[in-house]
C-alpha positions as CSV (number, residue, x, y, z in Angstrom):
1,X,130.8,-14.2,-50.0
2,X,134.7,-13.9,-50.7
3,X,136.5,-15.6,-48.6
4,X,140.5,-16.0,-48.6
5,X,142.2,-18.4,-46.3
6,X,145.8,-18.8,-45.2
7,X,147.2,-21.8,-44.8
8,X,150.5,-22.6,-43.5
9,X,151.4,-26.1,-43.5
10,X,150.9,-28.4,-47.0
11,X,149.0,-31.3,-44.7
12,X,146.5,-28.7,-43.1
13,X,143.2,-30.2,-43.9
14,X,140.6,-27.3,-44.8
15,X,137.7,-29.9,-45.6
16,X,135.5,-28.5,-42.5
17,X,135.9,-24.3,-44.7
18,X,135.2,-25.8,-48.2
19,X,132.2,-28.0,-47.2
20,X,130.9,-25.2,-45.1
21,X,131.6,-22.8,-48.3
22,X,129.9,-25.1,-51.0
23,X,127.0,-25.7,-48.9
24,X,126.8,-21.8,-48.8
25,X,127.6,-21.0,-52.0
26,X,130.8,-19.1,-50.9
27,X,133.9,-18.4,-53.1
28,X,137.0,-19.7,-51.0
29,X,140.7,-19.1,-52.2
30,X,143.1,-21.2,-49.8
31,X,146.7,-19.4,-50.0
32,X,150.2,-19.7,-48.7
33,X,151.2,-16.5,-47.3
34,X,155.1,-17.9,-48.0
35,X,154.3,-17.6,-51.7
36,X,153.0,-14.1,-51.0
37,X,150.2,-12.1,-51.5
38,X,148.0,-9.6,-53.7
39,X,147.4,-6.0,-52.9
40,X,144.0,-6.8,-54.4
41,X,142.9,-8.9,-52.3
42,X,142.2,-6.6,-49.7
43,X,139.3,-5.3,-52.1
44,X,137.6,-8.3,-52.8
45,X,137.9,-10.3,-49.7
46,X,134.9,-10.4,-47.3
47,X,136.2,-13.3,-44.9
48,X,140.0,-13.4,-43.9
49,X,140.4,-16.8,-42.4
50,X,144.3,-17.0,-40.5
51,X,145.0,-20.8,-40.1
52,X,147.1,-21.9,-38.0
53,X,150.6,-23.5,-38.0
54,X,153.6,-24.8,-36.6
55,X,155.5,-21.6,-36.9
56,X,155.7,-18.7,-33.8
57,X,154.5,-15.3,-35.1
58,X,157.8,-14.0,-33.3
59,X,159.5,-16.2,-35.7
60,X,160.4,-13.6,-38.1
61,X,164.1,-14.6,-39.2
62,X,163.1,-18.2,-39.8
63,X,160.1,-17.0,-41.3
64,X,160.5,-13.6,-42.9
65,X,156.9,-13.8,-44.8
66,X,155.5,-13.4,-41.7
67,X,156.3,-9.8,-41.7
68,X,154.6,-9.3,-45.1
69,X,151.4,-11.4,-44.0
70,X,151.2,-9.2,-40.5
71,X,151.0,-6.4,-43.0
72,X,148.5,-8.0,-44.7
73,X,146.5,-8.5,-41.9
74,X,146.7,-4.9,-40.7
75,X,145.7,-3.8,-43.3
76,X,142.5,-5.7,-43.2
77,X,141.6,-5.0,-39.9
78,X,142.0,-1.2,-40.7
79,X,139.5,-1.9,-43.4
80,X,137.2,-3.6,-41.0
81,X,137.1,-6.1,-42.9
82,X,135.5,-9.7,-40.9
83,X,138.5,-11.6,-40.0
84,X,138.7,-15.3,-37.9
85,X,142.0,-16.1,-36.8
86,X,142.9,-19.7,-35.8
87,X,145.3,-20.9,-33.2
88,X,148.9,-19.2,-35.0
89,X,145.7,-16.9,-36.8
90,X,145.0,-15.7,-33.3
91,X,148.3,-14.9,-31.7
92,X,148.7,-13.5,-35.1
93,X,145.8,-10.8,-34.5
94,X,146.8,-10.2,-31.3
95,X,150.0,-9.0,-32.2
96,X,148.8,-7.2,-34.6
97,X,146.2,-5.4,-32.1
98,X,149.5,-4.5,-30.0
99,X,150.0,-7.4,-27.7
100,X,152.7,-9.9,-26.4
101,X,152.6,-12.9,-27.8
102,X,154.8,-15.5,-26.1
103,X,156.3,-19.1,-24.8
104,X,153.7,-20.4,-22.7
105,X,154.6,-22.2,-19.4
106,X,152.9,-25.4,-20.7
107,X,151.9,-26.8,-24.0
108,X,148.5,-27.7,-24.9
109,X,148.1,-30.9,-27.0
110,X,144.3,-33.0,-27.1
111,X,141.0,-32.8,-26.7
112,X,140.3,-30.4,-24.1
113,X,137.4,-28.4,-22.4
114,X,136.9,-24.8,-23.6
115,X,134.6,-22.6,-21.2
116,X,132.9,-19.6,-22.8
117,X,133.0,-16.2,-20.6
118,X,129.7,-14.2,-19.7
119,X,130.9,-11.6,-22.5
120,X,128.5,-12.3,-25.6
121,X,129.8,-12.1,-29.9
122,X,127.0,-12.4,-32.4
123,X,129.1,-14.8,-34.0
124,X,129.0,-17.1,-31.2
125,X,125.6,-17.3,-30.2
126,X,124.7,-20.8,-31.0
127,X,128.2,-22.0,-29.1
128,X,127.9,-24.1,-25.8
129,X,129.1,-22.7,-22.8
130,X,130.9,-25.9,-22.2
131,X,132.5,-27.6,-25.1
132,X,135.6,-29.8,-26.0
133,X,137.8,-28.8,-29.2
134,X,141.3,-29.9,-30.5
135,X,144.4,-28.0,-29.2
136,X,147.6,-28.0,-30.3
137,X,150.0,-25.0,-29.0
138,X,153.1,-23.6,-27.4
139,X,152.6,-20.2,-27.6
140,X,149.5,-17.8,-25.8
141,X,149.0,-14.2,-25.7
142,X,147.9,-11.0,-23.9
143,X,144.7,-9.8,-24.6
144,X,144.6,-6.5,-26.8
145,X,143.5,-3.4,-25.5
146,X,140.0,-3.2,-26.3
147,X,139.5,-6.6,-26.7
148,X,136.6,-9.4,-25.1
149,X,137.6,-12.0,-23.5
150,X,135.4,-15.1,-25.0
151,X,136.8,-18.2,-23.6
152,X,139.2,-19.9,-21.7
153,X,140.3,-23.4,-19.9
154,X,142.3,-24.9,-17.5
155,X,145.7,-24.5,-19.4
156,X,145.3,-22.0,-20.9
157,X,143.7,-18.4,-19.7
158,X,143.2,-16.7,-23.2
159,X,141.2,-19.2,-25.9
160,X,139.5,-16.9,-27.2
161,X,139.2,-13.0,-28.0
162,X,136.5,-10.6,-30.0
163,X,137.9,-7.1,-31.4
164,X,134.9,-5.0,-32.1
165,X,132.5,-6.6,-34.1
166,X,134.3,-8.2,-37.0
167,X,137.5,-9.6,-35.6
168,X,137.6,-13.0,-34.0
169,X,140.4,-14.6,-32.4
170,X,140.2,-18.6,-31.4
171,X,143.4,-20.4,-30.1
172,X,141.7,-23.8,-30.5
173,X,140.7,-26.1,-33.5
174,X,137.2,-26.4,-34.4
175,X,138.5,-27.5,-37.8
176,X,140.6,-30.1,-37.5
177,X,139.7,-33.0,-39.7
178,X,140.8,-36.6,-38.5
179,X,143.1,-37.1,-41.7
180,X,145.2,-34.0,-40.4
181,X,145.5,-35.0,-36.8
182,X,146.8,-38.8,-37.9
183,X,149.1,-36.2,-39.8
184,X,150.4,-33.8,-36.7
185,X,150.6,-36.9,-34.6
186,X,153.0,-38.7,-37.2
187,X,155.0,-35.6,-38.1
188,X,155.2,-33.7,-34.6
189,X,155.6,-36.9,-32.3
190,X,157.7,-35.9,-30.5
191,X,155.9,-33.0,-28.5
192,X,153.7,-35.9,-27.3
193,X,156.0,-36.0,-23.6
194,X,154.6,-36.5,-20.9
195,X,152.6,-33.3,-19.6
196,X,149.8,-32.3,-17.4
197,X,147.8,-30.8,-20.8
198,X,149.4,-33.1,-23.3
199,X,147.7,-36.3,-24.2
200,X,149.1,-39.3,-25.6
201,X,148.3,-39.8,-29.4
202,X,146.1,-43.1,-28.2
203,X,143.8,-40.9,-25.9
204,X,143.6,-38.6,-28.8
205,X,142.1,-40.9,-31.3
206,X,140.1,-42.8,-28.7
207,X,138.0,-38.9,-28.7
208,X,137.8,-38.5,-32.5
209,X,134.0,-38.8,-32.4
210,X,134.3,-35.1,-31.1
211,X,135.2,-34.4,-34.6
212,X,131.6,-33.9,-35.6
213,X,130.6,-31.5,-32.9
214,X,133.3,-29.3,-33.7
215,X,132.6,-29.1,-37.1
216,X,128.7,-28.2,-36.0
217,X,130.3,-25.6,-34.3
218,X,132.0,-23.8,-36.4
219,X,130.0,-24.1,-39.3
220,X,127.3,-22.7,-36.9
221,X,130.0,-20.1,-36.0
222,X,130.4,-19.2,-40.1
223,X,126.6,-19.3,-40.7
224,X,126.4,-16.3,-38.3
225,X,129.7,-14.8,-39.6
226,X,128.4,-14.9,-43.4
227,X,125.0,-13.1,-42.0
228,X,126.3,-10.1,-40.0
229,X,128.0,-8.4,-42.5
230,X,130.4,-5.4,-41.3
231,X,130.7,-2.7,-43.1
232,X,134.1,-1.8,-45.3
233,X,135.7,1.3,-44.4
234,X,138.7,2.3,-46.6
């Protein structure tokens, strides 16, 4: 399988994709959508992976790639082509499916518990209904017209999304390899105030052993992706 990831931030740790990818036998290109992208792509990609970020999607000015990767994006998703979108990869997709993405009321920063819906995605079938993953976010979203509600938590009503069959939309960090979070704790320390869903960087380390699961998770999550093929429409 092709799979093409963007990456948005130089210190963003894809270790969890490649291992997953080499086990597999998978062909994974790791882009920055800043440096911008190939038309081609579109026609040999089988995976689109959207990382996340420390960029808003609304950021356009600041960021004026964005515009050119939501294009991108588009274009995929009218080509039905399997796309996961993480975190900024999410609110990404949701905009791009037509909905508000905005300021949340509260940031959520730590290890906290995700709780799975009663709506059902092949891709998710061996996920708990209970689980803890990594957050780090401002910013949440509407849900899409059309779209499946997967998961939620306390914080945070919209964690997770399906769009059809091929379009997956997770606003938490399976991924997230200890080396990077020791990197977004140094660099973005000062987010860590005191909040109801923001954890101090001690508590956060104290739970890296649920580094592990979450990578069982979504590797699980990509095993099933990598098997249920969609079809490619042009």
């Amino acid at each position: 399988m092709n799979i093409l990831a963007f990456r948005h931030f130089d210190f963003d740790d894809i270790r969890a994709f490649a291992e997953w990818a080499e086990l597999g036998g998978h062909r994974l290109t790791i882009v920055n959508p800043a440096d911008g992208l190939q038309e081609e792509w579109l026609d040999t990609m089988e995976l689109l992976l959207i990382l996340g970020g420390p960029m808003s999607i609304y950021e356009e000015d600041a960021y004026p790639w964005l515009i050119e990767e939501k294009r991108f994006v588009k274009a995929a998703l009218n080509k039905r082509t399997k796309t996961i979108g993480i975190c900024l990869g999410a609110q990404m997709l949701a905009e791009v499916l037509g909905a508000k993405v905005y300021r949340h009321s509260v940031k959520e920063i730590g290890w906290h518990s995700i709780k799975r819906t009663e709506e059902q995605h092949p891709w998710l079938e061996q996920m708990p209904s209970t689980f803890y993953s990594f957050q780090w976010h401002g910013d949440t979203f509407e849900l899409p017209a059309g779209a499946r509600l997967l998961a939620r938590s306390e914080a945070c009503g919209h964690q997770a999304f399906a769009y059809d069959s091929h379009v997956l939309a997770l606003q938490f960090h399976l991924e997230t390899t200890p080396a990077c979070m020791d990197q977004m704790l140094t660099h973005w320390e000062s987010e860590l105030v005191e909040s109801p869903y923001i954890q101090s960087a001690n508590r956060i380390r104290e739970n890296i052993n649920r580094v592990a699961a979450s990578f069982q998770i979504l590797h699980q999550l990509l095993d099933h992706a990598a098997a249920n093929r969609s079809t490619i429409v042009s």
